[in-house]
N, CA, C and O atoms as a Tinker XYZ file with bonds, in Angstrom:
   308  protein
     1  N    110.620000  163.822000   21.822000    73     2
     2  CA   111.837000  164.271000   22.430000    64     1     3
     3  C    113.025000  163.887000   21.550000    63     2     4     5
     4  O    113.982000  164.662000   21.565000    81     3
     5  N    113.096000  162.759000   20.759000    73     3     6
     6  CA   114.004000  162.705000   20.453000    64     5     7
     7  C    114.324000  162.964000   19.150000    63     6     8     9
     8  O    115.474000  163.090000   18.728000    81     7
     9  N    112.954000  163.074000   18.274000    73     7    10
    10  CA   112.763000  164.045000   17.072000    64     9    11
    11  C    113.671000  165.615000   17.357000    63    10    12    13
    12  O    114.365000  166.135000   16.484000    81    11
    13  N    113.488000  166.163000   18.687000    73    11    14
    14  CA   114.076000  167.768000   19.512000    64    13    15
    15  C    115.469000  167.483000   19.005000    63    14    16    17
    16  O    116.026000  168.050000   18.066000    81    15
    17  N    115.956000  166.500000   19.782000    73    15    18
    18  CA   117.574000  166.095000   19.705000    64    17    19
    19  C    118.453000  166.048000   18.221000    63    18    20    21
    20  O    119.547000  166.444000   17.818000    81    19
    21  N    117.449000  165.421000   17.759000    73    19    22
    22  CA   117.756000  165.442000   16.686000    64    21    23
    23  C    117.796000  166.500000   15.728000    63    22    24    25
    24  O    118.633000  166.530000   14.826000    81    23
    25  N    116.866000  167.420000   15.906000    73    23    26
    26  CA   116.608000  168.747000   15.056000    64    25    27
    27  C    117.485000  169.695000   15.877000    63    26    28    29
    28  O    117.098000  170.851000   16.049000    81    27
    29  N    118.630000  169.279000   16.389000    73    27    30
    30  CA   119.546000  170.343000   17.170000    64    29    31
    31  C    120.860000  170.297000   16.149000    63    30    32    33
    32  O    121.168000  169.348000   15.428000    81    31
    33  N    121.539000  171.544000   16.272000    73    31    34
    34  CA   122.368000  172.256000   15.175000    64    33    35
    35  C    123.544000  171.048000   15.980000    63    34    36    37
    36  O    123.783000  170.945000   17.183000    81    35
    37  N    124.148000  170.206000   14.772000    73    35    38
    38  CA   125.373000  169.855000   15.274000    64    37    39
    39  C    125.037000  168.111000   15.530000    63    38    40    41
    40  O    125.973000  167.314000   15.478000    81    39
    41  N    123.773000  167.695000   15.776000    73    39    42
    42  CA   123.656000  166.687000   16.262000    64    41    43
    43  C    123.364000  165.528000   15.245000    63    42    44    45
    44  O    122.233000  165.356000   14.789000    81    43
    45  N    124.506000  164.693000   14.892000    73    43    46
    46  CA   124.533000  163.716000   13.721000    64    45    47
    47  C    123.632000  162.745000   13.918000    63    46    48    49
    48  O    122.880000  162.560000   12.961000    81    47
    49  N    123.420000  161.851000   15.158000    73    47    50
    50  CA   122.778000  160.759000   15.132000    64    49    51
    51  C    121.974000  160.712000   16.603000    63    50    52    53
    52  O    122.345000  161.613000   17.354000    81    51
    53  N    121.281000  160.119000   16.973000    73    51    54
    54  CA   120.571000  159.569000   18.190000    64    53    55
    55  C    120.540000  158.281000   18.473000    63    54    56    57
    56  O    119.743000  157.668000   17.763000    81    55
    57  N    121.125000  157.628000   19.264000    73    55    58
    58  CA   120.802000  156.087000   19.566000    64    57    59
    59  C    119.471000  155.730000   20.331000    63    58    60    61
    60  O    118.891000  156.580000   21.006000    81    59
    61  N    119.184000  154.920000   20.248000    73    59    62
    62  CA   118.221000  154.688000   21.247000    64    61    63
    63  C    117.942000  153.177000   21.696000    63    62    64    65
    64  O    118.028000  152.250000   20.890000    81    63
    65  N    117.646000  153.020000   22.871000    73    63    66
    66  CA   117.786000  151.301000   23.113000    64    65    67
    67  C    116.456000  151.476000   23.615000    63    66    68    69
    68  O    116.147000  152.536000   24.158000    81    67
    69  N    115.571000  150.454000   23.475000    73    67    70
    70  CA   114.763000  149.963000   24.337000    64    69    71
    71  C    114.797000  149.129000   24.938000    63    70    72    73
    72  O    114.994000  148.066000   24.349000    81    71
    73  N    114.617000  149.086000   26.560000    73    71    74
    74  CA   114.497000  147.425000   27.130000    64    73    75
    75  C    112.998000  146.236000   26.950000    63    74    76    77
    76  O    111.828000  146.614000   26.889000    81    75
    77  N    113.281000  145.373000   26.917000    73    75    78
    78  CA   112.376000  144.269000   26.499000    64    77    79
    79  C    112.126000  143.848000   28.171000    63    78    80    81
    80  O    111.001000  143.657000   28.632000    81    79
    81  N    113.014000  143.777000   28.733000    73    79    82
    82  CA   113.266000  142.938000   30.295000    64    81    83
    83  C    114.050000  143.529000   30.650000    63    82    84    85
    84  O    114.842000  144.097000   29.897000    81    83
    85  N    114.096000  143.602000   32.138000    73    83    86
    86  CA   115.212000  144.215000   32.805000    64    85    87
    87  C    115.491000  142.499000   33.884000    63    86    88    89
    88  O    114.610000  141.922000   34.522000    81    87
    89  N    117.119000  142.025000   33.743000    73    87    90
    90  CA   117.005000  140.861000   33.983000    64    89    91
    91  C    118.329000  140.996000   35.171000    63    90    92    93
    92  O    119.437000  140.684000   34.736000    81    91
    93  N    118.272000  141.296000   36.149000    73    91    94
    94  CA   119.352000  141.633000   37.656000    64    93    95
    95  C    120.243000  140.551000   37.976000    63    94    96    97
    96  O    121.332000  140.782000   38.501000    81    95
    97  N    119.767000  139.111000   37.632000    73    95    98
    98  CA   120.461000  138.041000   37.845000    64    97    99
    99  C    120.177000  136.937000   36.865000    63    98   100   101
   100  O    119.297000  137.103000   36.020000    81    99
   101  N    120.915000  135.744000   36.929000    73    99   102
   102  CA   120.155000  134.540000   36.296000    64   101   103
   103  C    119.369000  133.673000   37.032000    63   102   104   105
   104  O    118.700000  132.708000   36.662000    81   103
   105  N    119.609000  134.333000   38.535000    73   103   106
   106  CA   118.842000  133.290000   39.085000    64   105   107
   107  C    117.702000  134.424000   40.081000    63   106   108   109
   108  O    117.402000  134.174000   41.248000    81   107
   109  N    117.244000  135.551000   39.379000    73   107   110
   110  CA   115.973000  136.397000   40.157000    64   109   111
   111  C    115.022000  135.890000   39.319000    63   110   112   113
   112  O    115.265000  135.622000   38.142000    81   111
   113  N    113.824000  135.718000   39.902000    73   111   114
   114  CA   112.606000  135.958000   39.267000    64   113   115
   115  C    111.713000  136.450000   38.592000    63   114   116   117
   116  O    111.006000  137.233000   39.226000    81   115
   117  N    111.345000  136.250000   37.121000    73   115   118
   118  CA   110.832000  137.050000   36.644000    64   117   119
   119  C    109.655000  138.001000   37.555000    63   118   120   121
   120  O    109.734000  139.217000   37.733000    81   119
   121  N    108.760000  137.256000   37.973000    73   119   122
   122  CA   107.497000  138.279000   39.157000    64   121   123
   123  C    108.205000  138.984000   39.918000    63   122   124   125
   124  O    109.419000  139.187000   39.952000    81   123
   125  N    107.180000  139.423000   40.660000    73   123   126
   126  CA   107.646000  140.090000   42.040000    64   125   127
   127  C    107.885000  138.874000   42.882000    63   126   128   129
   128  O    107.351000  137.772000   42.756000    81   127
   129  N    109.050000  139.373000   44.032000    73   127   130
   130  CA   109.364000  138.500000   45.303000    64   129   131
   131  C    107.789000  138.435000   46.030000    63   130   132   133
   132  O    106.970000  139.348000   45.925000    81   131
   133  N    107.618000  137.493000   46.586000    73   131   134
   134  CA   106.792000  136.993000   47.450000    64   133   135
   135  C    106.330000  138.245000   48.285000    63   134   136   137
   136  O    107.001000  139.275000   48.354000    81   135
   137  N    105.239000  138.078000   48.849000    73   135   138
   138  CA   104.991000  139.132000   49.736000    64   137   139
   139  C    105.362000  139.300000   51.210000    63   138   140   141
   140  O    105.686000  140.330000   51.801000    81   139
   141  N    105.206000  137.728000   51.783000    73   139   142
   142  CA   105.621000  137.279000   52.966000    64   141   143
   143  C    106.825000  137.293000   53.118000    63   142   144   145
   144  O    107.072000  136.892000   54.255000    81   143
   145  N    108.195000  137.673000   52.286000    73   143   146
   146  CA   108.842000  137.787000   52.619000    64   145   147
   147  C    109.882000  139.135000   53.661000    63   146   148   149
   148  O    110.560000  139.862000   52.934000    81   147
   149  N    109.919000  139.237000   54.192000    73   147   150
   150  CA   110.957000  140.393000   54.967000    64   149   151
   151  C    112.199000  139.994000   55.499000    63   150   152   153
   152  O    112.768000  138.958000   55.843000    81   151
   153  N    112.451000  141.473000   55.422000    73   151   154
   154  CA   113.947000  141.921000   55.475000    64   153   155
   155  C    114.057000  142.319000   56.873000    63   154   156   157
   156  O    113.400000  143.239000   57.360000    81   155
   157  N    115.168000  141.382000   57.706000    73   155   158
   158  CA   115.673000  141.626000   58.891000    64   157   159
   159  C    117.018000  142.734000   58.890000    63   158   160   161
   160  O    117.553000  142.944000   57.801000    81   159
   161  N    117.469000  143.325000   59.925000    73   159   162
   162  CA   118.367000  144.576000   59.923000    64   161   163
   163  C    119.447000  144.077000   59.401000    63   162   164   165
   164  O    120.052000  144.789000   58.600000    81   163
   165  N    119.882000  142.965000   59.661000    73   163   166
   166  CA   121.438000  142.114000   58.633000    64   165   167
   167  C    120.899000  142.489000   56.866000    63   166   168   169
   168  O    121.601000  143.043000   56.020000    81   167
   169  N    119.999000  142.176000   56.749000    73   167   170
   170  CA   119.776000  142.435000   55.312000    64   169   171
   171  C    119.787000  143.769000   54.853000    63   170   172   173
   172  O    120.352000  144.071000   53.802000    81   171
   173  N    118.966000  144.922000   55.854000    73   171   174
   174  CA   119.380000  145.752000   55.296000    64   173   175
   175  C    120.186000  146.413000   55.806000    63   174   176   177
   176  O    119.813000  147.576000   55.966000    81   175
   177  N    121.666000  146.076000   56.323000    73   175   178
   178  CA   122.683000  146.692000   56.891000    64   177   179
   179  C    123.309000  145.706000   55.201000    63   178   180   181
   180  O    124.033000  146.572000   54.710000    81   179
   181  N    123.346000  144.905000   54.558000    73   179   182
   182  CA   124.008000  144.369000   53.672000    64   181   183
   183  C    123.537000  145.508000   52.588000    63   182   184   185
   184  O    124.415000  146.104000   51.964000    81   183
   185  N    122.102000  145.823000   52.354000    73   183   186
   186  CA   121.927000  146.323000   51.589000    64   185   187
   187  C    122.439000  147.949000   51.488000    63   186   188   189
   188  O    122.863000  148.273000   50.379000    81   187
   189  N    122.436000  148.805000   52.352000    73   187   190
   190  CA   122.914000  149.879000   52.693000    64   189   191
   191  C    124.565000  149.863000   52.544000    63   190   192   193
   192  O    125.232000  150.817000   52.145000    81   191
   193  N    125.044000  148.656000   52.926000    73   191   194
   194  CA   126.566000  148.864000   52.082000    64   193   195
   195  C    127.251000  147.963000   51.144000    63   194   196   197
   196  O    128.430000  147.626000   51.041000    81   195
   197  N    126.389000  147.723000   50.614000    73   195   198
   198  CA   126.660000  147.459000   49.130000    64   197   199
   199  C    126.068000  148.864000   48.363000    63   198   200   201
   200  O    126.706000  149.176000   47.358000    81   199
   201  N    125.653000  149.183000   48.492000    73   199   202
   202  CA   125.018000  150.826000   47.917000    64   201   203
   203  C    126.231000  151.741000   47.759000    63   202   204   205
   204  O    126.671000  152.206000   46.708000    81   203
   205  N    126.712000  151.921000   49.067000    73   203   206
   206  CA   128.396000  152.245000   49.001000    64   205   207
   207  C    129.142000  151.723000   48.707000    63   206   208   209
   208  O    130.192000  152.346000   48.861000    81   207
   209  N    129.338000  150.242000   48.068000    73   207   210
   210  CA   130.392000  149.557000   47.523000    64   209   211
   211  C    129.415000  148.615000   46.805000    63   210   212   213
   212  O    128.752000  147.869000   47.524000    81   211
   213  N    129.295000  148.575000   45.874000    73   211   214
   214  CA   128.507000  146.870000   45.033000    64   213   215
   215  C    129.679000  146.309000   45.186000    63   214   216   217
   216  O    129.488000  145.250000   45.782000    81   215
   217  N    130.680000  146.443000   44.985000    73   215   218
   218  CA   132.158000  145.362000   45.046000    64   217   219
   219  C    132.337000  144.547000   46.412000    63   218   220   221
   220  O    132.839000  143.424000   46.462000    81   219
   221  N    131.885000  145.222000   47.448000    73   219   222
   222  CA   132.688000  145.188000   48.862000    64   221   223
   223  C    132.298000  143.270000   48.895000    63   222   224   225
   224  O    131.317000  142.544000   48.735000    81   223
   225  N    134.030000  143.108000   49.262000    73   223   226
   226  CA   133.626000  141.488000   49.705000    64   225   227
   227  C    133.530000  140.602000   50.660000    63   226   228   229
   228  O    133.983000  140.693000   51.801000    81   227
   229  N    132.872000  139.650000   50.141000    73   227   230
   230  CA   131.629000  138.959000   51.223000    64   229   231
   231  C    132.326000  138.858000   52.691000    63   230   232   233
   232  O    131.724000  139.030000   53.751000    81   231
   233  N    133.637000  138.561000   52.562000    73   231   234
   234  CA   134.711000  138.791000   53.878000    64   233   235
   235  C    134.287000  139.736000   54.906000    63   234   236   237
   236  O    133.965000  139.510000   56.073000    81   235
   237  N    134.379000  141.436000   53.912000    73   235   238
   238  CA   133.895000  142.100000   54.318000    64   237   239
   239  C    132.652000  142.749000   55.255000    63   238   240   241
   240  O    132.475000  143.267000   56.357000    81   239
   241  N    131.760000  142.269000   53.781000    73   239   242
   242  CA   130.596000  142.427000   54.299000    64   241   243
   243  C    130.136000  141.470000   55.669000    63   242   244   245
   244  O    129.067000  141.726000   56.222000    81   243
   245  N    130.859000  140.553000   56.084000    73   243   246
   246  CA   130.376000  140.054000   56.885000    64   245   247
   247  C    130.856000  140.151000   58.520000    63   246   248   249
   248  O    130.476000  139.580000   59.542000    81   247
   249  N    131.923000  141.211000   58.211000    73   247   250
   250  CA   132.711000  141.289000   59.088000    64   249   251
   251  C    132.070000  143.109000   59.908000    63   250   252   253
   252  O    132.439000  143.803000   60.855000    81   251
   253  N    131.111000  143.185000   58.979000    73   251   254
   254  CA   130.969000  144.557000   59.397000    64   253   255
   255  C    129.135000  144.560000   59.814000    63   254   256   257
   256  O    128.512000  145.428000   60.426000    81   255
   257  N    128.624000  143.239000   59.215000    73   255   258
   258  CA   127.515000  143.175000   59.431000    64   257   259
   259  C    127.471000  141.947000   61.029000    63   258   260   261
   260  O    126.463000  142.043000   61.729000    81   259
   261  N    128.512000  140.956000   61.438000    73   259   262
   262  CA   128.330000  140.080000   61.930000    64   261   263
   263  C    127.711000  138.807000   61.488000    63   262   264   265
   264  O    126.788000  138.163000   61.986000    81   263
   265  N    128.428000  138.597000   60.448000    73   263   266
   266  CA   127.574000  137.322000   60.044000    64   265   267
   267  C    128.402000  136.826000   59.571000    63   266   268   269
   268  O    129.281000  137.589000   59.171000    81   267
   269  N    128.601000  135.458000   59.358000    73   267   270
   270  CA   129.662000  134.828000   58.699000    64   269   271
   271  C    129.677000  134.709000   56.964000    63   270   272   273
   272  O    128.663000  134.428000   56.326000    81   271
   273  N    131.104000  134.994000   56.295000    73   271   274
   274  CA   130.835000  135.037000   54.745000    64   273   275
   275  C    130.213000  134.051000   53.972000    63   274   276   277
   276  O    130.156000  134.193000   52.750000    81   275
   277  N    129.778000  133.152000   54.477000    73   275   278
   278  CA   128.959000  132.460000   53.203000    64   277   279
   279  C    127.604000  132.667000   53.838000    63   278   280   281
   280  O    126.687000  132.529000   53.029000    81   279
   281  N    127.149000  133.025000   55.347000    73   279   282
   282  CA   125.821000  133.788000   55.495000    64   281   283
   283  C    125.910000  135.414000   54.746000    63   282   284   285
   284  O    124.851000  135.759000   54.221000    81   283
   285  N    126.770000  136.160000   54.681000    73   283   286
   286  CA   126.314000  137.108000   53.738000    64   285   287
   287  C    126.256000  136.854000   52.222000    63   286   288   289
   288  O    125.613000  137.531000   51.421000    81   287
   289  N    126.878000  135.978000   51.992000    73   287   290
   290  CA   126.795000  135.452000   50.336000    64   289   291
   291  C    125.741000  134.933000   50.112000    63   290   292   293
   292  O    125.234000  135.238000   49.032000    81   291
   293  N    125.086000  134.091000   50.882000    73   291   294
   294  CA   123.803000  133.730000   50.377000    64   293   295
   295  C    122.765000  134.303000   51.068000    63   294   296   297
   296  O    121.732000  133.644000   51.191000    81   295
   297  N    122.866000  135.825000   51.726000    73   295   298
   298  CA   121.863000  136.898000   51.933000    64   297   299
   299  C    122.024000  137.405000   50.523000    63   298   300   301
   300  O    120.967000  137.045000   50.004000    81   299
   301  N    122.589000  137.908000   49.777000    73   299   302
   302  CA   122.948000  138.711000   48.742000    64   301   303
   303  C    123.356000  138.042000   47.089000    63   302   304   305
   304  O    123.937000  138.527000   46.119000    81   303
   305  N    122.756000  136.774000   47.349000    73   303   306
   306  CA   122.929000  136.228000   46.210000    64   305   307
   307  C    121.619000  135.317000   45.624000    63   306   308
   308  O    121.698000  134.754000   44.532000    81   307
């Protein structure tokens, strides 16, 4: 494919990155999360709007989920 790109009229260069790791935090785990773990409706009412806002803050989020901001901060952190 990217031999294609390249053999296109006009097209000077191609970058290309590969990932080695994909790393979400400094403090996630390389494995998978546990299995036993689950997600209660606060979690995924956090998760569903942060989807619509990754910014929205913890104030926020907690004010719309019912939970107090340092219980949504350390749901989401």
């Amino acid at each position: 494919m990217i031999a294609a790109i390249r053999a296109e009229p006009g097209v000077r260069t191609v970058d290309t990155l590969y990932y080695a790791d994909v790393i979400k935090g400094i403090f996630m785990p390389k494995s998978a999360l546990r299995a036993d773990v689950r997600l209660d409706s606060k979690d995924v009412a956090l998760v569903e709007l942060l989807e619509r806002n990754g910014r929205m803050p913890f104030l926020e989020l907690a004010e719309r989920t019912g939970l107090s901001p340092s219980a949504a901060r350390n749901r989401t952190t």
